[in-house]
TIVO-2410 file (N, C-alpha, C; in nm, 3 decimals):
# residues 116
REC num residu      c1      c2      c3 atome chaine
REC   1      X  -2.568  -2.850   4.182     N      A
REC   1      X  -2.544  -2.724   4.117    CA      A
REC   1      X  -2.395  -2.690   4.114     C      A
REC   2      X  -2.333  -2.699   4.194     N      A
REC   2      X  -2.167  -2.643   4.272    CA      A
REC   2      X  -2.101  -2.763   4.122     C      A
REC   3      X  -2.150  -2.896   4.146     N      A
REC   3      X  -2.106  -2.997   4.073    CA      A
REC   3      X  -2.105  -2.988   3.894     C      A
REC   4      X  -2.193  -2.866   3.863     N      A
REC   4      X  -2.236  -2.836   3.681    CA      A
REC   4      X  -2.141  -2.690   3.699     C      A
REC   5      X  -2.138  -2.630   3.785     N      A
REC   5      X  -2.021  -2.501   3.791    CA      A
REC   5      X  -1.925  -2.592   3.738     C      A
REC   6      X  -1.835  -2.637   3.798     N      A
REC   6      X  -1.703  -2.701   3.832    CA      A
REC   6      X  -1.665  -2.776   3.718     C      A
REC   7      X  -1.812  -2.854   3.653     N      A
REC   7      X  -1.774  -2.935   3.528    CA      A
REC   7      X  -1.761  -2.810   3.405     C      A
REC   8      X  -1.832  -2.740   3.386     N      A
REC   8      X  -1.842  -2.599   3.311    CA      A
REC   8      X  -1.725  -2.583   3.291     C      A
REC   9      X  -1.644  -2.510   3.425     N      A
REC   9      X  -1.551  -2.483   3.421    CA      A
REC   9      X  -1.425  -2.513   3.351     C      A
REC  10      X  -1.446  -2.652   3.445     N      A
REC  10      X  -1.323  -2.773   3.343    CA      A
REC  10      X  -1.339  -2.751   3.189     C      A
REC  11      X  -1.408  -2.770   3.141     N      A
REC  11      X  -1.472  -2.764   3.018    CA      A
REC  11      X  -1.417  -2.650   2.980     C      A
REC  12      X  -1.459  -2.528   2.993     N      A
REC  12      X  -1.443  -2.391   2.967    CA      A
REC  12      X  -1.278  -2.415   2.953     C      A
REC  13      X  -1.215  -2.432   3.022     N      A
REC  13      X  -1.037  -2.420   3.077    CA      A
REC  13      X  -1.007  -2.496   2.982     C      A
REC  14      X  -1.032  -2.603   2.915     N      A
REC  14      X  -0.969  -2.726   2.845    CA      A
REC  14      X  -0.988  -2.662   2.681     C      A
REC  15      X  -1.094  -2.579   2.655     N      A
REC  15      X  -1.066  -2.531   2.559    CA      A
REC  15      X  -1.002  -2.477   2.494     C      A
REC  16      X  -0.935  -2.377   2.580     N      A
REC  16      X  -0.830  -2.272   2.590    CA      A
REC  16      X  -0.721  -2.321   2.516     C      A
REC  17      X  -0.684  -2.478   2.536     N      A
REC  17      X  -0.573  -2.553   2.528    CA      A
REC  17      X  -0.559  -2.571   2.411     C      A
REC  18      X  -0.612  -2.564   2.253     N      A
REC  18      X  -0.639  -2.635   2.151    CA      A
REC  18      X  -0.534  -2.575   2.087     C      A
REC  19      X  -0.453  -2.616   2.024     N      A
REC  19      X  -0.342  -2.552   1.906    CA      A
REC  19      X  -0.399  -2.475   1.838     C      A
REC  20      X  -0.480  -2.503   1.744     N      A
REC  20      X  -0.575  -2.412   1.665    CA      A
REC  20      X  -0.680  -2.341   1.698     C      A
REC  21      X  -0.710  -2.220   1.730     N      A
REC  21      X  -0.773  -2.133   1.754    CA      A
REC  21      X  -0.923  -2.120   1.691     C      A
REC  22      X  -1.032  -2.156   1.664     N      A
REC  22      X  -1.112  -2.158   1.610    CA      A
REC  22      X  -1.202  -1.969   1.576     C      A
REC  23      X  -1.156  -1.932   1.668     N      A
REC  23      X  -1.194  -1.773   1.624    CA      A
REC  23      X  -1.100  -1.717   1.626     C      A
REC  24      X  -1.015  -1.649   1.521     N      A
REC  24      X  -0.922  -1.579   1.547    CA      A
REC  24      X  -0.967  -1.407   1.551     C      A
REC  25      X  -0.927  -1.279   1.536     N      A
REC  25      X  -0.961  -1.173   1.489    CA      A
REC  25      X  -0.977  -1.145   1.367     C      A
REC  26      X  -1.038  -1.073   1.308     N      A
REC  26      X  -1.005  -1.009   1.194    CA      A
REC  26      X  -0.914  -0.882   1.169     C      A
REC  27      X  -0.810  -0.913   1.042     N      A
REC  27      X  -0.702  -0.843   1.054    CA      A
REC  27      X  -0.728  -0.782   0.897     C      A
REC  28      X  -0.738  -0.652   0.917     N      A
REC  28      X  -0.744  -0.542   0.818    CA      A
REC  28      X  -0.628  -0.557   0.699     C      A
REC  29      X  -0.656  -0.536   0.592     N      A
REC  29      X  -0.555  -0.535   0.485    CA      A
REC  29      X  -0.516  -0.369   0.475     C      A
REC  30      X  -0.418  -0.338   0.533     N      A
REC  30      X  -0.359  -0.170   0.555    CA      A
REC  30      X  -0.304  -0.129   0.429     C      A
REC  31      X  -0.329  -0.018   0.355     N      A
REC  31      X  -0.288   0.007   0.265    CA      A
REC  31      X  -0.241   0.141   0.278     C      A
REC  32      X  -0.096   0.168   0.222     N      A
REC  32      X  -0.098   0.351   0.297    CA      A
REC  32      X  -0.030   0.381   0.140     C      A
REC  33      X  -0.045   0.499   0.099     N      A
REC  33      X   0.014   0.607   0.030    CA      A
REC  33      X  -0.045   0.611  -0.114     C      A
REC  34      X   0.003   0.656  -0.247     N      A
REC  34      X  -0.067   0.662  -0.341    CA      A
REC  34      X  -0.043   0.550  -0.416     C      A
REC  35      X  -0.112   0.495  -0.451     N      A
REC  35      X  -0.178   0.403  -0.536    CA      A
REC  35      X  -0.124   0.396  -0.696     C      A
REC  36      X  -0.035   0.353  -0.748     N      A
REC  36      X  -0.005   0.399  -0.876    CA      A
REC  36      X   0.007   0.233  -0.978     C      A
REC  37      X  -0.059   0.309  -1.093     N      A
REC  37      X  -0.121   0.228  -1.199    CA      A
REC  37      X  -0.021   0.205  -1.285     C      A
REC  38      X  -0.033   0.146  -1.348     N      A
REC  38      X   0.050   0.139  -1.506    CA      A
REC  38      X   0.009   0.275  -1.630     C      A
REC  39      X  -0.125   0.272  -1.577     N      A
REC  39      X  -0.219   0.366  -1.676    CA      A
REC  39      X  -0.146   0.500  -1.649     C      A
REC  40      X  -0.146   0.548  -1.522     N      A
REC  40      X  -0.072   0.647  -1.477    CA      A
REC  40      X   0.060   0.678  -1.493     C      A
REC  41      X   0.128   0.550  -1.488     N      A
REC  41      X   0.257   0.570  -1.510    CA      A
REC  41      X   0.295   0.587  -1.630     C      A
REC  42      X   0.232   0.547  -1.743     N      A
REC  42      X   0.235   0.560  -1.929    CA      A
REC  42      X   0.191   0.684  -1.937     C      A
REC  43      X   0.128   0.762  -1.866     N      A
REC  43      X   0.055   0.914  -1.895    CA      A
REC  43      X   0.203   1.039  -1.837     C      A
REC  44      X   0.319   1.016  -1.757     N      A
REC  44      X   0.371   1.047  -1.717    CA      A
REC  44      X   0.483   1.109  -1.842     C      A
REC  45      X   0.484   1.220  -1.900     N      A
REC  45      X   0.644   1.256  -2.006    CA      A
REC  45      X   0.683   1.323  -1.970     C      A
REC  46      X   0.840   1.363  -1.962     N      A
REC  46      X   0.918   1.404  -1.950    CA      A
REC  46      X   0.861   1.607  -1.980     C      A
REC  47      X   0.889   1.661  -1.947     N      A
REC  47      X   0.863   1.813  -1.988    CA      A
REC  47      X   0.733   1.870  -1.901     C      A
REC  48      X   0.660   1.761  -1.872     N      A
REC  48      X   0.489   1.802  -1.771    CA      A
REC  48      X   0.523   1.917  -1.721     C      A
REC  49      X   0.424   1.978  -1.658     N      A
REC  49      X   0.427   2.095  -1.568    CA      A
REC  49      X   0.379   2.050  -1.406     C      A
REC  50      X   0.451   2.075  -1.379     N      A
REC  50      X   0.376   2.014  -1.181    CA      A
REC  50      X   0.231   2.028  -1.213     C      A
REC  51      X   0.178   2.087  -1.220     N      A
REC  51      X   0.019   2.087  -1.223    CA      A
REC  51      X  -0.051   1.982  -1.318     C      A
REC  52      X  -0.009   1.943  -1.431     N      A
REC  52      X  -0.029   1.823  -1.501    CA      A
REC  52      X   0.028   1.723  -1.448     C      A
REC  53      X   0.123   1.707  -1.377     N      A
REC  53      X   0.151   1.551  -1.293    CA      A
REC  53      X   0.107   1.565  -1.153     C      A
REC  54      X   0.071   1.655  -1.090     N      A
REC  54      X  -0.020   1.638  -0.982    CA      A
REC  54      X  -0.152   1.622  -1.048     C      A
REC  55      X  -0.237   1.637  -1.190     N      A
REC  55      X  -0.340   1.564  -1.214    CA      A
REC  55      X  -0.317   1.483  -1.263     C      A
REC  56      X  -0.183   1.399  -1.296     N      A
REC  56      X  -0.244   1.243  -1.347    CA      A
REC  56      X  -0.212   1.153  -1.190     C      A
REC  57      X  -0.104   1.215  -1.162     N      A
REC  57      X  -0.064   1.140  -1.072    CA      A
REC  57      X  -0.128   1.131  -0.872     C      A
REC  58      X  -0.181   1.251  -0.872     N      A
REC  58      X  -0.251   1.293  -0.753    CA      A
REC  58      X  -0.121   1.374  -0.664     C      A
REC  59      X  -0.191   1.435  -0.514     N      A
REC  59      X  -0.070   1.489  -0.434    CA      A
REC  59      X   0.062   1.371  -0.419     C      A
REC  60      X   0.137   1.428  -0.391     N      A
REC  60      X   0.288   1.308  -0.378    CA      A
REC  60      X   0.248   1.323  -0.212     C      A
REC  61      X   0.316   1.160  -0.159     N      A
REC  61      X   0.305   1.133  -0.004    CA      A
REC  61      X   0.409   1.209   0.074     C      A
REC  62      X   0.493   1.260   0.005     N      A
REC  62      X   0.624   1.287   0.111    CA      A
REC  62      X   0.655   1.439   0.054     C      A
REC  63      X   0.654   1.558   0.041     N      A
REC  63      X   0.711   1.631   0.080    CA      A
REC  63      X   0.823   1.743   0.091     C      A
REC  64      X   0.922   1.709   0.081     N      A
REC  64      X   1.031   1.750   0.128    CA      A
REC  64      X   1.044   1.866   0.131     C      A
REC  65      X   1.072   1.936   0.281     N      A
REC  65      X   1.088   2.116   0.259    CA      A
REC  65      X   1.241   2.122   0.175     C      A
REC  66      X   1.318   2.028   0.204     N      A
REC  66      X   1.479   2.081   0.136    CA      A
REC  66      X   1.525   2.012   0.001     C      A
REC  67      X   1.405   1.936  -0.031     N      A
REC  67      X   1.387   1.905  -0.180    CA      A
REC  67      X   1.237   1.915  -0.257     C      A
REC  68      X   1.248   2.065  -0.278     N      A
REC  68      X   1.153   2.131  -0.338    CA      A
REC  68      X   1.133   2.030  -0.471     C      A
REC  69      X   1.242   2.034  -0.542     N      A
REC  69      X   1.222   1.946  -0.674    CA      A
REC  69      X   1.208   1.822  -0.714     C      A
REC  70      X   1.130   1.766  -0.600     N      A
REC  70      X   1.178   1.607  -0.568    CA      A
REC  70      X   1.047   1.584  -0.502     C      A
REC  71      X   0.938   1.514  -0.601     N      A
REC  71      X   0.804   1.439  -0.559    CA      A
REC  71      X   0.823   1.251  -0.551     C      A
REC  72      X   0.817   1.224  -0.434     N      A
REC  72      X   0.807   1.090  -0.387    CA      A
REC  72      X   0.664   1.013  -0.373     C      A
REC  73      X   0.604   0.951  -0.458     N      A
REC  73      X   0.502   0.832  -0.469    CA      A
REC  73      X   0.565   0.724  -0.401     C      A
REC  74      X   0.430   0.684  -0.315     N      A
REC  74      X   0.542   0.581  -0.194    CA      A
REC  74      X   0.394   0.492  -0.163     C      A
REC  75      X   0.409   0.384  -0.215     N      A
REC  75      X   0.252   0.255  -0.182    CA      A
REC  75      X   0.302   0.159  -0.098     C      A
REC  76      X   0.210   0.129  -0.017     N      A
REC  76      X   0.256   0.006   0.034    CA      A
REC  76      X   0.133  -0.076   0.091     C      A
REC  77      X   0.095  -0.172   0.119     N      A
REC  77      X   0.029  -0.306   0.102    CA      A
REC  77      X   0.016  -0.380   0.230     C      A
REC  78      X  -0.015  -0.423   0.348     N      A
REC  78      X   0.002  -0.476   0.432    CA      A
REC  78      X  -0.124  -0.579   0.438     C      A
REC  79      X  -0.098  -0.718   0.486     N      A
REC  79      X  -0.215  -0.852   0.466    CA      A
REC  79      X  -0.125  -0.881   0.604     C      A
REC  80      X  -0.248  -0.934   0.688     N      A
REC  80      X  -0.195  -1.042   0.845    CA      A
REC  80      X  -0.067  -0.925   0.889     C      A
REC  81      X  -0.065  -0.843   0.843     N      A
REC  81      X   0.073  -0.757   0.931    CA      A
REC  81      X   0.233  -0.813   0.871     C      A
REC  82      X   0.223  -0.824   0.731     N      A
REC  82      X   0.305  -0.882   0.661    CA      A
REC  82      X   0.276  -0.756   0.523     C      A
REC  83      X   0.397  -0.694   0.474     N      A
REC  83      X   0.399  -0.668   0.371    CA      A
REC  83      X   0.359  -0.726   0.233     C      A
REC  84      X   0.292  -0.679   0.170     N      A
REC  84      X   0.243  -0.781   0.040    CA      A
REC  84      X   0.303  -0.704  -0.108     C      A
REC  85      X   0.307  -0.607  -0.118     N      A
REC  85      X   0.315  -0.507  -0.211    CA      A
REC  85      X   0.381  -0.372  -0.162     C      A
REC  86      X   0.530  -0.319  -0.242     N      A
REC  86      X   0.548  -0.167  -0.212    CA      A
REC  86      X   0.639  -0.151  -0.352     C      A
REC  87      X   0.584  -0.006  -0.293     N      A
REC  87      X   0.614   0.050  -0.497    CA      A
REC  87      X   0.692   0.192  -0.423     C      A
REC  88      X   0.775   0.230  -0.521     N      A
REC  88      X   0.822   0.371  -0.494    CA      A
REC  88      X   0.816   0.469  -0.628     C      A
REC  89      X   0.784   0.564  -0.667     N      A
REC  89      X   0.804   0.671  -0.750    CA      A
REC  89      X   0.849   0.771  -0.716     C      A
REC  90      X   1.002   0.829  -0.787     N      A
REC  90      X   1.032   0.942  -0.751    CA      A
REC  90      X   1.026   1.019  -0.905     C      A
REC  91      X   1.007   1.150  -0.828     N      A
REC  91      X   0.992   1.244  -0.954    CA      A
REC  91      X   1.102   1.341  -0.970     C      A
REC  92      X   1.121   1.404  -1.056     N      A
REC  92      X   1.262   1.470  -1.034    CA      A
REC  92      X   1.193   1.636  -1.110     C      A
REC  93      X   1.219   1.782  -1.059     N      A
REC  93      X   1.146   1.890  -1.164    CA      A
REC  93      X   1.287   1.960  -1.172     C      A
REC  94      X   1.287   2.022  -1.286     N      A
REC  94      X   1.399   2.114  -1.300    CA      A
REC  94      X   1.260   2.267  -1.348     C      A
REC  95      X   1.329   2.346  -1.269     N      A
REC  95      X   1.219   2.484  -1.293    CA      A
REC  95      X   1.060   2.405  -1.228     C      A
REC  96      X   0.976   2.440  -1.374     N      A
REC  96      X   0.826   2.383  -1.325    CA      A
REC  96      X   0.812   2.255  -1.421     C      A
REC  97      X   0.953   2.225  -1.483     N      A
REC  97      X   0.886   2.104  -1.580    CA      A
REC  97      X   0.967   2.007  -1.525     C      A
REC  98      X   0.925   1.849  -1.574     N      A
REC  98      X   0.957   1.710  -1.504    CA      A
REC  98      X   1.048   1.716  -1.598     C      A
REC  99      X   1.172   1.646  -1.544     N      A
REC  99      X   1.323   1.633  -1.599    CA      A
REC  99      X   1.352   1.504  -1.562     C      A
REC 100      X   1.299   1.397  -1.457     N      A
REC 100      X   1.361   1.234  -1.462    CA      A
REC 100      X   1.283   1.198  -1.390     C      A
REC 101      X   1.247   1.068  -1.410     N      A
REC 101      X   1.114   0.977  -1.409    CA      A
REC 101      X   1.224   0.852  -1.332     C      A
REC 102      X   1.209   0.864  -1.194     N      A
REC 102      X   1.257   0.694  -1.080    CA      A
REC 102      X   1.209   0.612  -1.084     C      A
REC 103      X   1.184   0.492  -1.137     N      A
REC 103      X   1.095   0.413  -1.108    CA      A
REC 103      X   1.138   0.284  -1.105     C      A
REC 104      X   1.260   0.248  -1.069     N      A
REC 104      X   1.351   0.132  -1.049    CA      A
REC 104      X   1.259   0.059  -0.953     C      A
REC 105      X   1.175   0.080  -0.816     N      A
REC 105      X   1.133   0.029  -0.728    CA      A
REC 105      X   0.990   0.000  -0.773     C      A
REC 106      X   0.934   0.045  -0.896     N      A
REC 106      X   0.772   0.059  -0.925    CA      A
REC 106      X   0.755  -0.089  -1.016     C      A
REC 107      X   0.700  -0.180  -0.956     N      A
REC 107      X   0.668  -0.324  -0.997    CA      A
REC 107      X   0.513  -0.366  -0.989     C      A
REC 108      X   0.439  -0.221  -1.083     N      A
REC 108      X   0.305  -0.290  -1.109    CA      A
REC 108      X   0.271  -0.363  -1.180     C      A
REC 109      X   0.153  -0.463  -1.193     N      A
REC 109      X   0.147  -0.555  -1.282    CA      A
REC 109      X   0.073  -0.512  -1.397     C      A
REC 110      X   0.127  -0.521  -1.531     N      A
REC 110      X   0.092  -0.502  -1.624    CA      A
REC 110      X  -0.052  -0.467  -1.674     C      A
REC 111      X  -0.145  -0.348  -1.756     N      A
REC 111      X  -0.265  -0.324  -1.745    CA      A
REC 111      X  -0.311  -0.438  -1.819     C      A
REC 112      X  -0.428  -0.495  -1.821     N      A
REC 112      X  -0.477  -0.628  -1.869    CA      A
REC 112      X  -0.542  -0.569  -1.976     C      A
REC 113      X  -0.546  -0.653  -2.139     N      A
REC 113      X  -0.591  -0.579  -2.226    CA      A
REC 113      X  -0.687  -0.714  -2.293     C      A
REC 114      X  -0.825  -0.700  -2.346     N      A
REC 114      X  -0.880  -0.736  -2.340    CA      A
REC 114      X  -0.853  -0.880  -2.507     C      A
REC 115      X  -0.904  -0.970  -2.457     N      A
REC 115      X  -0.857  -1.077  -2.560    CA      A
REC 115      X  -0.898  -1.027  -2.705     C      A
REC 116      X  -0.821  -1.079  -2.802     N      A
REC 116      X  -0.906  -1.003  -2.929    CA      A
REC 116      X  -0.992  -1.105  -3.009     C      A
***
């Protein structure tokens, strides 16, 4: 009996050793902030009223108490704990209407349109 412990054991311990891991965890694909389309972003003109680009666009992620006029869309993408995807949208309001559209950082992929 003492003698099938001991071999177990060995056994058990020698596994440990293998370069390749045969079970690893499962690692969540993290996705944080708003989500922005192409579709959305073509619906976006110049003159909107905050209340029409908070409905195409949804709430903005960020905020700012000392930039009232300044809505930030902020996506980002995470696979294995590696960035995969990040997009930025800034919005710019003069009064209640949209006055400049940021989107130097926004690299969605094109909406797919159906073969003809």
């Amino acid at each position: 009996m003492r003698l099938r412990i001991v071999l177990l054991s060995v056994l058990l311990a020698s596994c440990g050793s293998f370069s390749v891991p045969l079970l690893t965890p499962y690692k969540m694909d993290i996705r944080q902030g708003n989500y922005i389309t192409q579709e959305m972003r073509d619906k976006l003109k110049q003159g909107m009223t905050r209340v029409q680009v908070r409905y195409v666009m949804g709430t903005p992620l960020i905020s700012d108490a000392f930039h009232g006029n300044r809505w930030d869309y902020v996506y980002r993408l995470e696979h294995d704990y590696q960035v995969v995807e990040k997009h930025r949208l800034t919005l710019y309001f003069e009064g209640d209407s949209l006055s400049r559209i940021d989107d130097s950082d926004l690299n969605v992929p094109p909406a797919v349109t159906p073969a003809e």
